[in-house]
Structure formats: C-alpha cells, structure tokens
C-alpha positions in Angstrom: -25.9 33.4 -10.0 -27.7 31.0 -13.1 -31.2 31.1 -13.8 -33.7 28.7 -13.2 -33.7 26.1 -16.1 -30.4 27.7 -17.6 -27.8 25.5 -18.8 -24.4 26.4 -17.8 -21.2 25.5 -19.4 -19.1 23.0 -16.7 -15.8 25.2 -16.6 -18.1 28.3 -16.2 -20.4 26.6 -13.3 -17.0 25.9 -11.5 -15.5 29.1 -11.7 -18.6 30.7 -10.4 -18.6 28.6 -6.8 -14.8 29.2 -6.9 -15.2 32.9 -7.0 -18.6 32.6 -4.8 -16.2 30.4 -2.4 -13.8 32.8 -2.4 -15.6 35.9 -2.0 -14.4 37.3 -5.1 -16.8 40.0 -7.1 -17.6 39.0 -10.5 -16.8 42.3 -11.9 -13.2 42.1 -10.4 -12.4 38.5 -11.5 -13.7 40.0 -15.1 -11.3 42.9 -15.1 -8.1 40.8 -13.5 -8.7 37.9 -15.8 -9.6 40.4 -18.9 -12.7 38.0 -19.7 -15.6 39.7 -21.3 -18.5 40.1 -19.1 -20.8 38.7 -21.8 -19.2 35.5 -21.1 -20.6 34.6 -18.1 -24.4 36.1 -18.9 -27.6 35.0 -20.5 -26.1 32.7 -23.9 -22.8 33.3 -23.1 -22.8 30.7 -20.0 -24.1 28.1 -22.4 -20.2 28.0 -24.3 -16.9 27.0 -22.8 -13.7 29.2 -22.4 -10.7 28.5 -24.5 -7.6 27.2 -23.2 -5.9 30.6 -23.1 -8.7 32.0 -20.3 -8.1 28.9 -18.6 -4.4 28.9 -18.6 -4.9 32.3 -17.3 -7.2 31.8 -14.8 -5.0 29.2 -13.5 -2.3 31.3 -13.5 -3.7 33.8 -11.6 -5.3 32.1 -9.0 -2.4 29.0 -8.3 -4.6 27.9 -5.5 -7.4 26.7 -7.7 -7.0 22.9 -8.4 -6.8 22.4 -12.3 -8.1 18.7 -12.7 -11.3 19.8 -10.4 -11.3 23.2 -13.0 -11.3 20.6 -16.2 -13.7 17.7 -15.0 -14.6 18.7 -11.5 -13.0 15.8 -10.1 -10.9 16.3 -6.7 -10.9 19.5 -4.5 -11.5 22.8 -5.3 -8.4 24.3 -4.1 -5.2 22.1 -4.0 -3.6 21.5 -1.2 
C-alpha cells in the first residue's frame, strides 16, 4: 500500500483500509469513483481530495461512515 517513510494524506490513508477492508481493487474504486490513479501514487498521496471526490465517494459507498472519512473519529462503516 504506502511506502516506508512516505507521508500520506489522512482522507487518502482512510480510503485505502476502507477499500483494503472491503476487498475492493484499487483499479476498480479508481474507475467507479473516476479518480485519477496518480492520486493515490508516489506525490500524489501527500495532497488531499476535494470535496467533490469526497461527496462522491460517499455517495457511492453509503456504508462508509463520513465523520470517520473527515477526521477518523467513530467507525469505519456506519451502522
């Protein structure tokens, strides 16, 4: 997943276990969310998504608990 030593964005670190949770592959979370690949390698981890990938993110996957998303505070998935 992240590099030894690499800093990862919050949001981005989050999304990762979700989808590693979840069993989702990378490249199809990439396609169904239409987020770049570069996003999520090498400097691209290190920046934050805008609001509109996270609205649709959360859209798209209603189970995933927004206030753990944002600050990583609660659980994962919402009950």
């Amino acid at each position: 997943m992240q590099q030894k030593g690499q800093n990862i964005a919050p949001i981005k670190d989050r999304i990762l276990k979700y989808i590693d949770l979840k069993k989702i592959k990378r490249v199809h979370f990439l396609s169904k969310t239409q987020i770049s690949a570069s996003l999520f390698k090498s400097d691209g981890l290190k920046s934050e998504l805008g609001g509109d990938k996270i609205a649709l993110i959360l859209s798209l996957y209603e189970e995933l608990n927004p206030e753990w998303l944002m600050t990583g505070i609660g659980p994962m998935l919402k009950p």
